[in-house]
FILUM-952991 format. One line per field, with one value per residue (C-alpha): residue number from 0; residue in one letter; x, y, z. Coordinates in steps of 0.1 Angstrom, whole numbers. Layout:
N
resi NUM; ...
resn a; ...
px X; ...
py Y; ...
pz Z; ...
***
This chain:
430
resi 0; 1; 2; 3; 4; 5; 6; 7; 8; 9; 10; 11; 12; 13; 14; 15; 16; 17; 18; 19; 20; 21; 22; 23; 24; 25; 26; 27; 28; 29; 30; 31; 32; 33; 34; 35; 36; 37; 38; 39; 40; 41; 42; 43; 44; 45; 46; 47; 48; 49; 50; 51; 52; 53; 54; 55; 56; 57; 58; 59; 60; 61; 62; 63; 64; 65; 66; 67; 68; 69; 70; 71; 72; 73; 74; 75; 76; 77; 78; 79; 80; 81; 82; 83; 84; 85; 86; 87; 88; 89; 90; 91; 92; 93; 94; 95; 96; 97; 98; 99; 100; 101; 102; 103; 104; 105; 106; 107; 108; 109; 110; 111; 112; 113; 114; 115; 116; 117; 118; 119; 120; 121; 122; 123; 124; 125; 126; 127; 128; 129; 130; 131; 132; 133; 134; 135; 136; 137; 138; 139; 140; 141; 142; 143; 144; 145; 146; 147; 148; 149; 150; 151; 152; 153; 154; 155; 156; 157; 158; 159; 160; 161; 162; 163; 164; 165; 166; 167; 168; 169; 170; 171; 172; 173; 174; 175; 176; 177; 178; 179; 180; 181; 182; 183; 184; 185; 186; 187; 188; 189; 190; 191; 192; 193; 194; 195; 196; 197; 198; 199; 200; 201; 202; 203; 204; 205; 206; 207; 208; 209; 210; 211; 212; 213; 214; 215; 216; 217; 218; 219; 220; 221; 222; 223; 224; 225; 226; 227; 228; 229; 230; 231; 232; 233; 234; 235; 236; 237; 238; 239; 240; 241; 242; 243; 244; 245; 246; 247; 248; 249; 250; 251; 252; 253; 254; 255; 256; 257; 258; 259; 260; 261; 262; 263; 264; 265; 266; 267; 268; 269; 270; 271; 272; 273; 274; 275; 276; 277; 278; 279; 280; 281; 282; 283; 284; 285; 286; 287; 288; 289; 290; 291; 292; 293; 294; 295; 296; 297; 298; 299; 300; 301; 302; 303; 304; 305; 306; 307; 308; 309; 310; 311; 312; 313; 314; 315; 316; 317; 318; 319; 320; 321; 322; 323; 324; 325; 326; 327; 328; 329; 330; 331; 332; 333; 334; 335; 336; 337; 338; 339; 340; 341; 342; 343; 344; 345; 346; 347; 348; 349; 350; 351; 352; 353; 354; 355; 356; 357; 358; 359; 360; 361; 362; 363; 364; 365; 366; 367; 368; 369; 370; 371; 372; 373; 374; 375; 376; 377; 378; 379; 380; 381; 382; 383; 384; 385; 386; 387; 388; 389; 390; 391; 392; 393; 394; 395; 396; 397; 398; 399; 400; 401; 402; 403; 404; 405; 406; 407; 408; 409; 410; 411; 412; 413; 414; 415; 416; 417; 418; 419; 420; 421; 422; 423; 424; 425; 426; 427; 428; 429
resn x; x; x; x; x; x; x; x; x; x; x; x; x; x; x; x; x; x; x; x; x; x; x; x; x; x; x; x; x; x; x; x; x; x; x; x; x; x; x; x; x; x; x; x; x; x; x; x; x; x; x; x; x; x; x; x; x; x; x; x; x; x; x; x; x; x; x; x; x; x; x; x; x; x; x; x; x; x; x; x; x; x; x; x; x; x; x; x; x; x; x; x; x; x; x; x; x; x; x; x; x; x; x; x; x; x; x; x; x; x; x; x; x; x; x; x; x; x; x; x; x; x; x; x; x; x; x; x; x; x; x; x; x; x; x; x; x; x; x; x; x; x; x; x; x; x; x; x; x; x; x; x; x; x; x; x; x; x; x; x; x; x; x; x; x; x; x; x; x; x; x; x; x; x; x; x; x; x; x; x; x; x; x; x; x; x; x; x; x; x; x; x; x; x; x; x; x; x; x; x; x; x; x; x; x; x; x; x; x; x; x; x; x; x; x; x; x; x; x; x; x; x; x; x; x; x; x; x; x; x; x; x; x; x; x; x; x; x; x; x; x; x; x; x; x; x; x; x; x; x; x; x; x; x; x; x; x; x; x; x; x; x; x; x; x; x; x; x; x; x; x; x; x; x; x; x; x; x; x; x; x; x; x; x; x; x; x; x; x; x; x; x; x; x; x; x; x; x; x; x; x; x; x; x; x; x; x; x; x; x; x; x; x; x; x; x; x; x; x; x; x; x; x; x; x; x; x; x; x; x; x; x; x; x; x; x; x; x; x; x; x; x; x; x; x; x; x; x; x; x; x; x; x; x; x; x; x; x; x; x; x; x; x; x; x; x; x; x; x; x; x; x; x; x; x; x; x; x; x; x; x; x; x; x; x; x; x; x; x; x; x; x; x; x; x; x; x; x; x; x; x; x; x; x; x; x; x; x; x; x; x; x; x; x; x; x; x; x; x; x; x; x; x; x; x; x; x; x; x; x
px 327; 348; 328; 342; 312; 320; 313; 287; 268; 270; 248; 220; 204; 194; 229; 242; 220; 235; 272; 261; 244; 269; 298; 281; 283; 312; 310; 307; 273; 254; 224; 226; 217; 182; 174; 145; 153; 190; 175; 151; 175; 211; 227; 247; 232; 201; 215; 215; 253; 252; 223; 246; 272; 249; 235; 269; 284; 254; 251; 288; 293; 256; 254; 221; 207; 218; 192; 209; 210; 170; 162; 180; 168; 136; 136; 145; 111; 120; 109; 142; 145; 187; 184; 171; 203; 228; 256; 263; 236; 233; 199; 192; 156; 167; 194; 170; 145; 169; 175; 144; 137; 169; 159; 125; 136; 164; 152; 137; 119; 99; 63; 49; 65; 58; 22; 15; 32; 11; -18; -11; 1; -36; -59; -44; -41; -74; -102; -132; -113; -96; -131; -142; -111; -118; -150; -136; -105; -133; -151; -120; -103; -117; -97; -62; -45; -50; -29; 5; 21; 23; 19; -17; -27; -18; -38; -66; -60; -57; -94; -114; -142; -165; -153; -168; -196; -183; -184; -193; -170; -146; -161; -148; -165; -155; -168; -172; -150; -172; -175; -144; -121; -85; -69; -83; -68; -72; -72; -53; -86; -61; -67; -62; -79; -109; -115; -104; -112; -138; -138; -106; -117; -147; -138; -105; -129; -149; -120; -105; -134; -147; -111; -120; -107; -121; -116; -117; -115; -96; -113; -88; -66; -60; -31; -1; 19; 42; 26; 36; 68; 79; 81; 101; 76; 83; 64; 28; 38; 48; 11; -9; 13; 11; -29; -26; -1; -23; -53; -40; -22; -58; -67; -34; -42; -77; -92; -52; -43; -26; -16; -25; -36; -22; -33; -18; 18; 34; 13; 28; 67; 57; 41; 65; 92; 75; 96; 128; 107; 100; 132; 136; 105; 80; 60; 93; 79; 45; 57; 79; 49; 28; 59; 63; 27; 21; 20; 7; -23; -6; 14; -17; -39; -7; -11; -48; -48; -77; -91; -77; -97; -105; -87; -99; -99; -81; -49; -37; -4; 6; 25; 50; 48; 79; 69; 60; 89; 117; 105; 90; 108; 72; 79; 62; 33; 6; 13; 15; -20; -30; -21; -35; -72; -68; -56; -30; 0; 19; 49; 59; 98; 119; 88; 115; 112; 90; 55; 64; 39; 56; 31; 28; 55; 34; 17; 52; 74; 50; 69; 97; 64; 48; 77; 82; 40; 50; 74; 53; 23; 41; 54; 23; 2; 32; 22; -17; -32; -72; -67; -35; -34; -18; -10; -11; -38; -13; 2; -31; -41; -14; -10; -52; -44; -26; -42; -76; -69; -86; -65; -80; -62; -49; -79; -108; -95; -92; -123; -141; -123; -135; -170; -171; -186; -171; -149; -166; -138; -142; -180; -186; -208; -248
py -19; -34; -62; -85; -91; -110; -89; -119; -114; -76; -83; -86; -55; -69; -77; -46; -24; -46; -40; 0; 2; -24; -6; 28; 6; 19; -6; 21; 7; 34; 18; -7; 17; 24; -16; -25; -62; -56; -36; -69; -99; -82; -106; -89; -106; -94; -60; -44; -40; -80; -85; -68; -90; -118; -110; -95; -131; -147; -130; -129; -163; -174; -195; -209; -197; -216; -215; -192; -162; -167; -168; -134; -117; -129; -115; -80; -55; -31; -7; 11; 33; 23; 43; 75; 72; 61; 87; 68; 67; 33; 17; -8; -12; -23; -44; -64; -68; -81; -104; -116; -123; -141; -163; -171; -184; -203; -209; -246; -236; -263; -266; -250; -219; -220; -230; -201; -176; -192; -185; -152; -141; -155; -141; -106; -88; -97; -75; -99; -132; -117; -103; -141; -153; -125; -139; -174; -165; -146; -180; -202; -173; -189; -219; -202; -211; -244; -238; -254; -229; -193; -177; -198; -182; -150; -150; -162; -130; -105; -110; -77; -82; -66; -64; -35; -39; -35; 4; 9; 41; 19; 11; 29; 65; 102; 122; 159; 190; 207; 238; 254; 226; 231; 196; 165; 135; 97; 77; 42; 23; -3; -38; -52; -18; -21; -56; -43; -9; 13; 42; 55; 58; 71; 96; 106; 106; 136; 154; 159; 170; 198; 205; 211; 179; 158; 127; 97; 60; 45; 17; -16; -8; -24; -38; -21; -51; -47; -77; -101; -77; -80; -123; -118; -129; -105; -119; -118; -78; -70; -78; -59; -30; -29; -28; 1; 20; 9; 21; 55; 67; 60; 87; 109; 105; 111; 138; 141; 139; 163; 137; 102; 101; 75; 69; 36; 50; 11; 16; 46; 38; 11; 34; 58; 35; 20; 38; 16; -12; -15; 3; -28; -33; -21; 2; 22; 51; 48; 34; 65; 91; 75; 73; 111; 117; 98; 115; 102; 124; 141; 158; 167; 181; 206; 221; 224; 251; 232; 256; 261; 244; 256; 239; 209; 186; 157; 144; 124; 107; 105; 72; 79; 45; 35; 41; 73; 88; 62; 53; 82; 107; 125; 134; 167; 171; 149; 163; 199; 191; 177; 208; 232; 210; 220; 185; 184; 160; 138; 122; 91; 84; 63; 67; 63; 22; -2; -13; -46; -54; -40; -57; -93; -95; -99; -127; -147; -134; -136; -138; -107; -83; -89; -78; -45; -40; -41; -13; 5; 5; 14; 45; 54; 46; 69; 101; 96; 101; 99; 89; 77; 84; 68; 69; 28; 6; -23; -2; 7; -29; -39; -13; -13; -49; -42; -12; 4; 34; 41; 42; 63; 72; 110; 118; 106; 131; 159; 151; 154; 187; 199; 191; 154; 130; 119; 84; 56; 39; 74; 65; 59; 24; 27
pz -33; -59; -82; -107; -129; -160; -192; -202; -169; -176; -206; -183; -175; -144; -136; -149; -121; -94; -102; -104; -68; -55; -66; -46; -16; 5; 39; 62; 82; 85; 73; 105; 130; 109; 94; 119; 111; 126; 155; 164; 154; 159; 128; 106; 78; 85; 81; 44; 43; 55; 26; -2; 7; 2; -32; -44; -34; -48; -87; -94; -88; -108; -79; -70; -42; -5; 20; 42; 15; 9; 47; 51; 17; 27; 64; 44; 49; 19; 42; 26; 60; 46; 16; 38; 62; 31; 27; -6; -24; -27; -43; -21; -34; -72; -56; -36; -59; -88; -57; -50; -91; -97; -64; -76; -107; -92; -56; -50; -19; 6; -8; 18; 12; -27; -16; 6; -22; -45; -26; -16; -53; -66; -39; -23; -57; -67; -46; -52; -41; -9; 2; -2; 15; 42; 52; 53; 77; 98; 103; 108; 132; 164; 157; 143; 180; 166; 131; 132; 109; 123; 88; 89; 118; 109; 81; 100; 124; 100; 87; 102; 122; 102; 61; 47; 14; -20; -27; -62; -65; -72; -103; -132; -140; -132; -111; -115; -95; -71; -86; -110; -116; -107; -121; -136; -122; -119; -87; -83; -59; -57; -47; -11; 1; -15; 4; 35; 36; 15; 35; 21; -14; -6; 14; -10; -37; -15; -9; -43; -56; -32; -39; -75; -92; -120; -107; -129; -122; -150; -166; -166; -139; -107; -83; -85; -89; -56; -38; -67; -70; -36; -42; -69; -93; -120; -146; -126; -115; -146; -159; -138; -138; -176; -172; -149; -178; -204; -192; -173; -205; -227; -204; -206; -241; -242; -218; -203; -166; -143; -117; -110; -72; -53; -15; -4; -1; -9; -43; -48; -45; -66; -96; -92; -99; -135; -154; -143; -139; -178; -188; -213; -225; -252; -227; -216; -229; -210; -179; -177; -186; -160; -133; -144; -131; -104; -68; -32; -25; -1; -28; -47; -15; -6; -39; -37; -14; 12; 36; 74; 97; 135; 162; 174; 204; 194; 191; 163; 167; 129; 120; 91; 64; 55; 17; 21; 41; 28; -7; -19; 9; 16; 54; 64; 35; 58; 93; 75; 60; 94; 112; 87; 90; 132; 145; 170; 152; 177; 163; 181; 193; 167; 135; 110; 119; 105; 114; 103; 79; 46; 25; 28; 56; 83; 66; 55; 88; 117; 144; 132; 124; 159; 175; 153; 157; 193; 193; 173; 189; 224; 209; 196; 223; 245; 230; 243; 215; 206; 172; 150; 110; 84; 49; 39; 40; 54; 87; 95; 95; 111; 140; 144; 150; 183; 199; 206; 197; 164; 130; 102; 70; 71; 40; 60; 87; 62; 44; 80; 84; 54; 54; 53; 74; 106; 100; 108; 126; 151; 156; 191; 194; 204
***
């Protein structure tokens, strides 16, 4: 695609990385046939090749930002399934993000948009205020039919029905390797997951060490930074990612690190992706260490060498997240693992679409995420399956929210496999 930057608008590095991934961009459409938005709404614009056209129209001409181009950018998942199918090459996820920053600085959006960013941008990253403002939406979620807004009531939906107690393995401390240890590594606890579900740590925290991993919980870091990242807000992401770098090199720097673990797969593509996030700034050096270092734990248990386990009666029907299999291209490594533990591993038709919850998605685009949770639980539910795994704290929300089969993260099935307990979500009610 041929661009026309400016050399004074090349002078941003921001800008700069546009023209690059724009000028891989060769028109040919391939990436319609896989954008889940374009399957659903069937608007060219809310298509990536439409999108580019957008935010290459948009930055060359400094313009600010029309309505129209926010409402498609906006309606964009990230879920990056274009950058799989791209014969090009093309970046998509730098593009859109420098996309999203240059709109929220420019962008005058209706208050109740900025309200509801605000709120979200304040409460989701932060594990003690969204357990509060989980146990508010649980008592105001008999009334959500009576919100106006469909972004209130789906944040009166998502509230569980019962939100798990604080689990103090989250705090920071190491726990020893079950006998010889093999690796010392840290684990990312994260933030929205340890409202909404504690099981995950705790049982990822049992599996790496009866693997034979050191597992330390880094004192000082938290969120990730893609929630803020995702709105554009560049200045809020960049802060908490720089606690996490700070205080994961302290211990690449003190007792060292083999790998830190990462087991929310949109955390992952996020950390993995720090070194071009602060390219330009004093923590380069760091960010790129820790990017250098951090794997999903997928990556880590293959390497680990966990034993076979015995066949077993169940099927799992394994839902691929879009961050694992798009943004960080792990495809095989949890249904392999899966396999290898005895579980029979369904795959569902079309897995390389979207869940639709892609972080706070489901939450800001209500009514395009039902109808992609739709799909997706029909598929799922199609293969019969007695349990369905995932990698990401958010499509397990989102997908447990419209079936009754039960959704487990693929850890606490190999930690049961292993000698764990049984998941609680697979515990058959008294």
């Amino acid at each position: 695609m041929q661009t026309t930057f400016t050399p004074e608008q090349l002078q941003d590095p921001g800008t700069a990385r546009a023209n690059q991934i724009l000028r891989a961009c060769v028109h040919c459409g391939f990436c319609t046939a896989t954008c889940p938005t374009y399957q659903v709404l069937g608007d060219e614009l809310d298509s990536p090749r439409g999108r580019i056209y957008l935010i290459k129209d948009m930055l060359e001409n400094g313009r600010v930002p029309d309505a129209t181009t926010v409402k498609h950018i906006d309606r964009c998942l990230s879920c990056l399934a274009c950058m799989t199918t791209c014969p090009s090459g093309v970046h998509y996820m730098h593009l859109v993000d420098h996309a999203r920053a240059y709109i929220e600085k420019r962008y005058d959006r209706p208050w109740q948009d900025r309200a509801l960013r605000w709120v979200l941008a304040r409460i989701l990253p932060y594990p003690g205020r969204f357990r509060l403002a989980l146990l508010a939406a649980k008592i105001g979620r008999p009334f959500a039919r009576l919100m106006p807004d469909p972004r209130l009531r789906a944040m009166l939906e998502m509230a569980p029905k019962v939100i798990p107690p604080v689990s103090r393995n989250d705090d920071p401390q190491t726990f020893p390797a079950k006998g010889p240890r093999k690796m010392r590594v840290a684990l990312m606890t994260g933030c929205a997951q340890r409202a909404l579900n504690t099981d995950i740590n705790d049982a990822t925290i049992r599996l790496l060490t009866r693997a034979g991993c050191e597992v330390v919980v880094a004192r000082g870091a938290g969120c990730c930074g893609a929630l803020t990242h995702h709105m554009g807000k560049e200045s809020e992401a960049h802060a908490t990612a720089a606690k996490n770098i700070r205080a994961w090199v302290a211990e690449m720097d003190g007792a060292g690190l083999d790998a830190i673990v990462i087991n929310t797969s949109g955390c992952g593509t996020t950390v993995k992706d720090y070194g071009h996030m602060f390219r330009n700034d004093p923590l380069a050096y760091d960010a790129a260490r820790v990017s250098a270092i951090a794997r999903d734990v997928s990556e880590v248990l293959a390497k680990l060498d966990l034993p076979e386990g015995g066949p077993k009666d169940l099927r799992v029907a394994y839902h691929a997240a879009c961050s694992l299999q798009h943004g960080q291209q792990i495809k095989t490594l949890p249904k392999d693992l899966l396999k290898r533990a005895g579980f029979t591993v369904l795959e569902p038709a079309d897995p390389h679409l979207c869940c639709g919850s892609a972080g706070t998605y489901n939450l800001m685009q209500p009514e395009i995420s039902g109808q992609l949770k739709a799909r997706k639980v029909s598929t799922l539910e199609a293969v019969k399956p007695d349990i369905i795994a995932a990698g990401n704290i958010g499509c397990m929300m989102q997908i447990g929210g419209g079936t009754e089969v039960p959704v487990v993260h693929t850890v606490e099935l190999l930690d049961w496999a292993t000698g764990g307990p049984r998941p609680p979500a697979l515990q058959k009610p008294a």
